[in-house]
SETI-931852 format. One record per residue: residue in one letter; x, z, y of N, C-alpha, C, O in turn. Coordinates in steps of 0.2 Angstrom, whole numbers, plus 5000, padded with zeros to 4 digits. Layout:
BEGIN
aXZYXZYXZYXZY
...
***
This chain:
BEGIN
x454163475588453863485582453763415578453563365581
x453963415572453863355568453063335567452663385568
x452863295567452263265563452163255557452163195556
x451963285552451763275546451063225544450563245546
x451063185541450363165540450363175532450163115531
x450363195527450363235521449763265518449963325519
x449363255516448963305513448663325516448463295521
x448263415515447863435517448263455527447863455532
x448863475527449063525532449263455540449363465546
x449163385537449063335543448663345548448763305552
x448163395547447663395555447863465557447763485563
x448063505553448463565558448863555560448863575566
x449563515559450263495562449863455566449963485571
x449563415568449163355574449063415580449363415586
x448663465578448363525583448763545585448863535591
x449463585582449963605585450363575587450763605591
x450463505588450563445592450363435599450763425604
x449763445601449563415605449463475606449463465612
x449463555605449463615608450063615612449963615618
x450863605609451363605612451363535616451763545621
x451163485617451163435622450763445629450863415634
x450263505629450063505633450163565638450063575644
x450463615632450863675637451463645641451463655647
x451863615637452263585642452163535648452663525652
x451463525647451363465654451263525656451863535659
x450563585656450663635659451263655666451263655672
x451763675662452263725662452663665669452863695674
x452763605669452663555672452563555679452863545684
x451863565677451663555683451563615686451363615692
x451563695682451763745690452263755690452363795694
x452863725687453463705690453563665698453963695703
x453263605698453063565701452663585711452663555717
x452263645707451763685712452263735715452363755721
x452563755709453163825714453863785719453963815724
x454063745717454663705721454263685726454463705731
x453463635727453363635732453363695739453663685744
x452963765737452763835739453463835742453463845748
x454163835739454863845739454963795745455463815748
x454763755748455063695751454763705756455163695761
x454063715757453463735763453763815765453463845769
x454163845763454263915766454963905768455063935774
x455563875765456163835768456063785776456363805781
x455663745775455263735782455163755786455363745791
x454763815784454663845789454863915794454663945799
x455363925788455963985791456263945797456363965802
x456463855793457163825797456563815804456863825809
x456063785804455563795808455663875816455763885822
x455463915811455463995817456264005820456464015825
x456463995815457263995817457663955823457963975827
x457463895820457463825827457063845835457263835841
x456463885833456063895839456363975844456263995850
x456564005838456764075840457264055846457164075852
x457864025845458463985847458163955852458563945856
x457763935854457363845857457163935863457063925869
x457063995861456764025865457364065870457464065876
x457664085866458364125867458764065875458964085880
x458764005872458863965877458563955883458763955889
x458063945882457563975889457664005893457763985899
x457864075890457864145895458564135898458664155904
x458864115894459564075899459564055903459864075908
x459164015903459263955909458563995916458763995922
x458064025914457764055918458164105921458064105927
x458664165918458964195921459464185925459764215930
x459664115922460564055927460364065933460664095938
x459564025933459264015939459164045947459064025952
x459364115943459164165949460264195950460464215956
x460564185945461264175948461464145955461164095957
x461864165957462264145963463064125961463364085965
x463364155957463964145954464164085950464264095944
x464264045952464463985949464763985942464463965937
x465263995942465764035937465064055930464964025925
x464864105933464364135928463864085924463864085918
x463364045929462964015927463463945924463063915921
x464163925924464263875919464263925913464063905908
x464563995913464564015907463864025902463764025895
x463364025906462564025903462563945901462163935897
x462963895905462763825900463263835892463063815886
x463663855893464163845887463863875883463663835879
x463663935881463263975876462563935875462263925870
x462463915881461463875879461663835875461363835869
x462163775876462363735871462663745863462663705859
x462863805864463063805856462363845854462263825849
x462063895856461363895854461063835852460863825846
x460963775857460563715855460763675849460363645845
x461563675850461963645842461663665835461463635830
x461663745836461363805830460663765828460563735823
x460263765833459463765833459263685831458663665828
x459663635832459663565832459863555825459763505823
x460263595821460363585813459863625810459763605804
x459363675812458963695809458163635810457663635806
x458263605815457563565820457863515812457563515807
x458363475813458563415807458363445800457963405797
x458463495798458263525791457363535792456963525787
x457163555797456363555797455963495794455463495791
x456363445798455963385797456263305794456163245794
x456763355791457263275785456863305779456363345777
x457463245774457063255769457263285762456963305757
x458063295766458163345761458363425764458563425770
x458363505761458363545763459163575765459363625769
x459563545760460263585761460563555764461063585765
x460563475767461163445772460563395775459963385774
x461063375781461063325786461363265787461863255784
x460963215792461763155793462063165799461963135804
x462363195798463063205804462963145810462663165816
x463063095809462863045815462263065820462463085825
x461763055818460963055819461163135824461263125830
x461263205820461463225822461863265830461663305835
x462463215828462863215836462463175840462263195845
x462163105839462063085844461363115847461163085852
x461163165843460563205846460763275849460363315851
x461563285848461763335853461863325857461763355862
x462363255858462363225865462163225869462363235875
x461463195867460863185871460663275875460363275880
x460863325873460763385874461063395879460763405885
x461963375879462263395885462263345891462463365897
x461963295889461963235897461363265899461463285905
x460763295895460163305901460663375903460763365909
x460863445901461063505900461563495908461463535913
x462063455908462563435915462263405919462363425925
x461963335919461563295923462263245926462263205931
x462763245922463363205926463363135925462963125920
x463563075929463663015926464162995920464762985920
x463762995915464363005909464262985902464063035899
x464362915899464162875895464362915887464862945887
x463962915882464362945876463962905871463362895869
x464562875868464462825864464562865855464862915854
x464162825851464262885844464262835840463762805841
x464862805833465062755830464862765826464362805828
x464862765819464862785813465062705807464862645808
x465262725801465662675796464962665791464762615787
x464862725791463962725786463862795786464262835787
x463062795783462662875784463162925780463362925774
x463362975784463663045781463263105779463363145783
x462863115774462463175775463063235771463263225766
x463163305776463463355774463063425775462663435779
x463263475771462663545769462863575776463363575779
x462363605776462163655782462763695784462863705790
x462963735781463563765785464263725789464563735794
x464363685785464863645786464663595794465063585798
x463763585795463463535799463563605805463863585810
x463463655805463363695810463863715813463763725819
x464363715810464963735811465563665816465963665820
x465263615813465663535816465063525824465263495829
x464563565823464163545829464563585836464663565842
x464663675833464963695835465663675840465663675846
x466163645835466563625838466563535843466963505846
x465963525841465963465843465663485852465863455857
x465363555851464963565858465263585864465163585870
x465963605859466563635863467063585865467563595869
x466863535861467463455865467063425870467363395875
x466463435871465963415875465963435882465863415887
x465963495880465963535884466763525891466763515897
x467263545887468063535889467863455894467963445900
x467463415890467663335895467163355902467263345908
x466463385898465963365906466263415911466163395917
x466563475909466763535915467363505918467463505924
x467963465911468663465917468963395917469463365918
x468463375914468963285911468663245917469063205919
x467963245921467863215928467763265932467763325932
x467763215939467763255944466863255945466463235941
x466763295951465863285952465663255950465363265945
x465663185955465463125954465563085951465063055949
x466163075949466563025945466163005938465863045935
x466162925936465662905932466262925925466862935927
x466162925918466662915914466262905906465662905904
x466662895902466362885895466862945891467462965891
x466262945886466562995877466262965874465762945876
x466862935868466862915863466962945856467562965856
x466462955850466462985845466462935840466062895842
x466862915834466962905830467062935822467562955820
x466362925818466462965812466462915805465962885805
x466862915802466762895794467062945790467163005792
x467062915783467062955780467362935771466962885768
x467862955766467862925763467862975755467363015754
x468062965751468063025745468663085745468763115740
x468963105750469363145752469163195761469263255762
x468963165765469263175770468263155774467963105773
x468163185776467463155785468163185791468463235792
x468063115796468463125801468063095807467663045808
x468163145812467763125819468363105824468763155826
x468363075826468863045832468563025837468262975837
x468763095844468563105849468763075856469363065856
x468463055860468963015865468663015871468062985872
x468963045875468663035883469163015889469763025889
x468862975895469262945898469462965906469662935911
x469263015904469463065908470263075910470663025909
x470263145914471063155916471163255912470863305913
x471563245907471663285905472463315906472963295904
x472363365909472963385914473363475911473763505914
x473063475904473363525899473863505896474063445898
x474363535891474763525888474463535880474263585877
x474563485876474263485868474563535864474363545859
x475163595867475363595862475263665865475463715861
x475063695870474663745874473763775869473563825867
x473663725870472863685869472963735860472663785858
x473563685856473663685851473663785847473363815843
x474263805853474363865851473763925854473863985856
x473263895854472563925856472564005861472364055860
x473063965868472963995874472563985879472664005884
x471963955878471563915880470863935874470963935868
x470063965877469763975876469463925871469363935865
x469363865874469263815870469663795867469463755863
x470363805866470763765861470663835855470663815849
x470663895856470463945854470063925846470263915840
x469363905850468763885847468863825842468663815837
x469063785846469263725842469663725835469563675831
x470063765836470763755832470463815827470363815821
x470363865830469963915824469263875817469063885812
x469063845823468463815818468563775814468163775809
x469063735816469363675811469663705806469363705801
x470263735808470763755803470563815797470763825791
x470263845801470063925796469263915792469163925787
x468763885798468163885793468063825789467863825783
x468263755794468263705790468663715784468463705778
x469463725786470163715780470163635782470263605777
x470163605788470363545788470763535794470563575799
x471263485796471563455800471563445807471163395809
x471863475813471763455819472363425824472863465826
x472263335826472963315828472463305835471863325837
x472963275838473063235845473363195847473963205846
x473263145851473563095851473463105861473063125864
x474363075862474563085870474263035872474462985870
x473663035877473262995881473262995888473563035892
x472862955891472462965900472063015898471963055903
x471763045894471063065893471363115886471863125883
x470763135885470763185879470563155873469963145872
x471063135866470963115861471363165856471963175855
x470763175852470863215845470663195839470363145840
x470763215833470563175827470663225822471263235820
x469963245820469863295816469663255809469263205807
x470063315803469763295797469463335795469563385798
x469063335789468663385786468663375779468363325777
x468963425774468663405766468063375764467563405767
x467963335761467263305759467063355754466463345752
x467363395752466963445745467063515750466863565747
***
């Protein structure tokens, strides 16, 4: 609204001035009040969600416990783990600072840490990155997904018991493409192109998750060890 100083009607244009300046601080600020309410109840869904999962795993492992079938109880690890991947992008959204994404780095090397306690094997896992990636939640759940399932593949068949060994993760990222380049120095005693044609429950998971939900790229590189190198659209 214009300000008039004119004559008689300069103190009512003043009044309706400062009437509309103050509605709009108003309007402002329970704006302000509703986004926060909106942020404290997104917390704490990702919060009961994280914990529901954090429970779900549990009963897992108390049920393993009572297992005698070997076979069986590693199947109780493989599902714990991708439970834990699920519950660990919701634990990251609880307490970052933004609600719709993650930084992928931080991330994996906090799933990692899940499966070294999760195996108990000798077994080094290194996590790179070129700089901070932050990507939206479905996308993060989905790459942890697949990530739980490369993890998984090295600690059951890439060493023997004892045997010490390292995983290396490599992530950057540029205006096209987030690429994770995986690497373990293991003994990988499949055929890539077996693996590729998803005859293998793991290659299954892998290449379906890549290709169908991401829409992005799954190669391999003929190694000692298990080396892949996934791309991912940035948009």
């Amino acid at each position: 609204m214009k300000l008039y100083l004119e004559k008689e009607n300069h103190s009512i244009e003043l009044k309706m001035l400062i009437i509309d300046i103050e509605n709009l601080v108003s309007s402002r600020e329970e704006l302000k009040v509703a986004l926060r309410e909106k942020e404290i109840l997104l917390r704490e869904l990702f919060h009961r969600t994280k914990n529901n999962m954090q429970i779900i795993s549990s009963l897992m492992t108390l049920s393993a416990a009572k297992l005698e079938d070997d076979r069986v109880k590693n199947m109780c690890k493989d599902v714990q783990s991708k439970i834990q991947s699920m519950a660990l992008v919701h634990e990251k959204l609880c307490h970052g600072k933004s609600l719709s994404s993650i930084e992928i780095t931080s991330y994996i090397k906090e799933l990692s840490s899940i499966f070294l306690s999760l195996y108990q094997k000798n077994i080094a896992i290194e996590v790179n990155k070129t700089q901070d990636i932050e990507i939206d939640i479905d996308k993060a759940t989905t790459i942890g997904l697949v990530i739980s399932e490369l993890l998984t593949n090295s600690f059951k068949y890439a060493f023997k018991d004892n045997e010490s060994g390292k995983i290396t993760l490599t992530i950057s990222s540029n205006k096209d493409n987030l690429t994770i380049e995986y690497i373990d120095n293991g003994c990988f005693d499949q055929n890539y192109e077996v693996f590729l044609e998803k005859k293998t429950l793991g290659g299954f998971l892998i290449t379906t998750l890549v290709r169908e939900q991401l829409k992005g790229l799954l190669k391999f590189v003929k190694n000692k060890g298990f080396h892949c190198i996934i791309q991912v659209p940035s948009t």
